[in-house]
GUDOLO-957150 format. One line per field, with one value per residue (C-alpha): x, y, z. Coordinates in steps of 0.1 Angstrom, whole numbers, plus 5000, padded with zeros to 4 digits. Layout:
N
px	[X,...]
py	[Y,...]
pz	[Z,...]
***
This chain:
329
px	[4296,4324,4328,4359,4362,4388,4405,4425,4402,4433,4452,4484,4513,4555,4577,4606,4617,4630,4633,4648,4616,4597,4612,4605,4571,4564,4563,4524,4516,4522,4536,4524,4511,4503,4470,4462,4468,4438,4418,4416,4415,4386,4367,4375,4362,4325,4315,4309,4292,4267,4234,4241,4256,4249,4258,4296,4295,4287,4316,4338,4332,4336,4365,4379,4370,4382,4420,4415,4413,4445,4463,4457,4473,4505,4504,4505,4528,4553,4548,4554,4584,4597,4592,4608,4625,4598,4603,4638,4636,4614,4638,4655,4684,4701,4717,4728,4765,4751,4792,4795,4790,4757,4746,4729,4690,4693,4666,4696,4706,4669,4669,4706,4691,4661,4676,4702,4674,4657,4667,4629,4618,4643,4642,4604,4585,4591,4597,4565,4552,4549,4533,4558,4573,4601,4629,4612,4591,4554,4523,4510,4472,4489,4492,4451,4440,4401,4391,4350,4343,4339,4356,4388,4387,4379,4409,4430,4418,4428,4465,4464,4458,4485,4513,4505,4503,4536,4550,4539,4555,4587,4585,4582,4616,4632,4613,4617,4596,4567,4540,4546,4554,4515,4501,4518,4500,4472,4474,4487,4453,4431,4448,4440,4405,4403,4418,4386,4361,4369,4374,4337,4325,4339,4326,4288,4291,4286,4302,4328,4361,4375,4374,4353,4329,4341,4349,4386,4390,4391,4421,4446,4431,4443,4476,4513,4541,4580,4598,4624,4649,4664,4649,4613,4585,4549,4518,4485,4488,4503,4486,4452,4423,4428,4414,4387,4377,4377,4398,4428,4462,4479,4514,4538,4573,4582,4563,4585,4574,4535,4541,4558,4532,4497,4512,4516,4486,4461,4453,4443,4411,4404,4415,4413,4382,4342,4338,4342,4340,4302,4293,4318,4302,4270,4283,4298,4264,4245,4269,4273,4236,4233,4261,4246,4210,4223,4241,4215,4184,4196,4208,4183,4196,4175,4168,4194,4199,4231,4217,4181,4178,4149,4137,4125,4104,4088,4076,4061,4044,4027,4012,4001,3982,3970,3960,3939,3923,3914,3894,3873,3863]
py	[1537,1514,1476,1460,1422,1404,1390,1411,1418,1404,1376,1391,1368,1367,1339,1352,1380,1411,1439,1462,1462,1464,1496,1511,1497,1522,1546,1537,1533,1566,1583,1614,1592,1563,1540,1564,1595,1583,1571,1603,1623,1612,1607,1644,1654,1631,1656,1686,1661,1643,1666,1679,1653,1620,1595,1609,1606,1572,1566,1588,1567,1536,1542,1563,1530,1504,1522,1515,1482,1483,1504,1472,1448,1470,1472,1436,1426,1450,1432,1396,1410,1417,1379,1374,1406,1413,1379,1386,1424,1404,1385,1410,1393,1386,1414,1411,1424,1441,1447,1406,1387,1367,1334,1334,1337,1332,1352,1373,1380,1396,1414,1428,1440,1453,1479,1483,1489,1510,1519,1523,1488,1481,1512,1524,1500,1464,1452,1460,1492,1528,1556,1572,1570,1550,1580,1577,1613,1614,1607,1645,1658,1680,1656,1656,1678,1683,1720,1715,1719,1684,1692,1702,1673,1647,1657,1661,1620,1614,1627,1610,1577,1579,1588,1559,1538,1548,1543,1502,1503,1513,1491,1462,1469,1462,1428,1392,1376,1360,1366,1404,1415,1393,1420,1449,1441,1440,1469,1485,1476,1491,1528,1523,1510,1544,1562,1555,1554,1595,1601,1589,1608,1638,1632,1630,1667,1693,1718,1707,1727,1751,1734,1751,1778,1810,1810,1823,1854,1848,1875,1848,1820,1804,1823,1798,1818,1806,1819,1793,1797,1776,1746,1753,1725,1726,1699,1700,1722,1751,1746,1741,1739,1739,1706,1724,1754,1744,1776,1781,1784,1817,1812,1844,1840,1871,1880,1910,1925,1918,1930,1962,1966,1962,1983,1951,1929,1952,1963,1936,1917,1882,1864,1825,1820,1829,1834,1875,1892,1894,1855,1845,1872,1853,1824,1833,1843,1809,1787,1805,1805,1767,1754,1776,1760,1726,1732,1753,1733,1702,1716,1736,1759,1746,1713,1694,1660,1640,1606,1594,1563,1546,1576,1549,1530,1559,1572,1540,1534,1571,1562,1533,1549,1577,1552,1530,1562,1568,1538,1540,1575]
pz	[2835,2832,2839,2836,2819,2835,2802,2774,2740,2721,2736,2735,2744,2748,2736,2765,2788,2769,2791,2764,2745,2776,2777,2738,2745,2770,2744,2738,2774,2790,2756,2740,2711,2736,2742,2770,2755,2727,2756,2773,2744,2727,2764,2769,2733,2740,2764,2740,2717,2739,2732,2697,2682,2704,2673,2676,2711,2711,2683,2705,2741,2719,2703,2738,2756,2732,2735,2770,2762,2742,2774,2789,2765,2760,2803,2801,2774,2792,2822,2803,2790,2826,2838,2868,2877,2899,2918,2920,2934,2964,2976,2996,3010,2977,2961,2927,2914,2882,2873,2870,2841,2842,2835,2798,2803,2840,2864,2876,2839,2832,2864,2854,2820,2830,2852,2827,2803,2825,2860,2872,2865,2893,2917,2909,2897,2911,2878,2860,2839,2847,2836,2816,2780,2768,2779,2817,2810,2831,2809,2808,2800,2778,2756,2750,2721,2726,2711,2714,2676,2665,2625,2651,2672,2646,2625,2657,2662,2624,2630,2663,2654,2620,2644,2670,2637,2627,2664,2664,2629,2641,2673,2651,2637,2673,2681,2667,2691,2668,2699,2704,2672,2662,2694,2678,2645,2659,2676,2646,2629,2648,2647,2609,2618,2641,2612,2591,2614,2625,2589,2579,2609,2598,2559,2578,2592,2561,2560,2571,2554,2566,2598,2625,2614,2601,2567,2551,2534,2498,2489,2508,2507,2471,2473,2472,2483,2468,2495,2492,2468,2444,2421,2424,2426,2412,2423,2430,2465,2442,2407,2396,2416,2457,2469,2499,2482,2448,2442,2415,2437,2424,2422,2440,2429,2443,2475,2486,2453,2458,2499,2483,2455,2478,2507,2527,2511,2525,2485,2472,2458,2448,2422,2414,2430,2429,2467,2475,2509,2508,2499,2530,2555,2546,2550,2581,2597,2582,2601,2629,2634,2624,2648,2677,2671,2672,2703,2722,2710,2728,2757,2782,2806,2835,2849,2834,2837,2818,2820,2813,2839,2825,2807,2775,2793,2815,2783,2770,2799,2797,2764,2775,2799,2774,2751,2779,2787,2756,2749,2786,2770]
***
């Protein structure tokens, strides 16, 4: 259940017209790293989580309603930034000579740069936002990334929310005006807020690397391939211990030889590493079994029933009655 408040959650404001950032801006309201795409990404993703794991759904419609929230403010900062071309497309008797030179910061002038800017403000959208990105591309559900394993979708949300960081932090680069660019940092702030939150979610489920549930095969897992030529670089993610599995990364500077020497890797055994092809079959079947249970234990294959209208005080009225016929016993 929704309900809508008629007032913005930040009070997002614009010093004057600029319909050349009204158009960048649509970037993160009908982008693929947009307010809307987060909206409906992590509403889509609550749905697999609302019996097994009902604390992550309520994070997940929070958050998923929240960047509604902020949808709304980018709607309506683009639509500040298009003051007054709207007015001016409704006079319809007026035409306006966009090949003549206009009057500086006249109505006509931000009409002339709006469609300049962006044809559709002027031939689509009466001078206000649409659902598109900043190029004039259709938002797209294929933009949504919701897989049903919550150590998927959480990491999905993490990578989601640094790209429409970075986005705000480039759009800042293209504004002076004090009010917008203090509604982009604001904006800005809560992707990092977002950031966090899915990544303490994700730290709550255990195991939780590799992501999903079957485990890697130990032969591979820990091996760096140079298969780039040239001045080679070592670090942490090909020396010394791997950071998930704990596992020493074993450096192939020649791969064609090891492909040629264990008849295509299929001759191989582990090396670096304490896990073997028996401990991960076990630990295969453990998880598999565990993440079942959690998702079949809270959801019954009859009778079912999403919402529990009043379901709280149904049972506290029971007991009452249990307990007052109890004591006339």
């Amino acid at each position: 259940m929704f309900c809508h408040v008629k007032e913005l959650q930040f009070n997002a404001r614009v010093s004057r017209p600029d319909p050349r950032f009204a158009k960048l801006l649509l970037e993160q309201f009908g982008g693929p790293n947009g307010e809307l795409k987060a909206a409906m990404q992590y509403f889509v993703q609550a749905f697999a989580c609302k019996k097994p794991y009902p604390d992550k759904y309520d994070m997940l419609m929070d958050i998923a309603t929240e960047e509604l929230s902020h949808l709304e403010i980018v709607g309506a900062t683009i639509q500040m930034l298009l003051a007054g071309v709207n007015g001016e497309l409704k006079d319809a008797v007026e035409t306006a000579d966009i090949t003549a030179m206009p009057d500086r910061d006249s109505l006509r002038d931000v009409l002339i740069q709006a469609v300049l800017a962006n044809p559709q403000f002027g031939v689509l959208t009466g001078g206000g936002p649409r659902l598109t990105d900043s190029n004039g591309v259709p938002w797209q559900g294929a933009y949504v990334n919701a897989n049903g394993e919550l150590t998927v979708d959480l990491r999905s949300n993490i990578a989601a929310e640094s790209r429409a960081k970075i986005v705000y932090e480039y759009l800042l680069k293209f504004t002076d005006d004090p009010d917008v660019r203090e509604t982009l940092g604001f904006l800005m702030t809560r992707e990092v807020a977002h950031f966090q939150q899915f990544q303490a979610a994700l730290e709550t489920i255990r195991p939780n690397f590799p992501p999903a549930v079957l485990q890697s095969d130990p032969k591979y897992s820990n091996l760096y391939y140079d298969t780039s030529k040239g001045e080679d670089a070592r670090g942490p993610w090909n020396e010394g211990k791997s950071a998930g599995l704990g596992e020493t990364w074993q450096y192939i500077d020649d791969p064609v030889e090891q492909v040629n020497e264990t008849d295509g890797l299929r001759n191989m055994k582990p090396t670096g590493t304490d896990r073997t092809e028996a401990s991960v079959r076990k630990m295969d079947k453990q998880l598999s079994k565990q993440r079942s249970e959690e998702v079949n234990s809270s959801m019954p294959r009859t009778d079912l029933q999403w919402s529990r209208y009043g379901m709280e005080e149904k049972g506290e009225r029971m007991r009452a009655r249990k307990a007052e016929a109890v004591l006339e016993e």
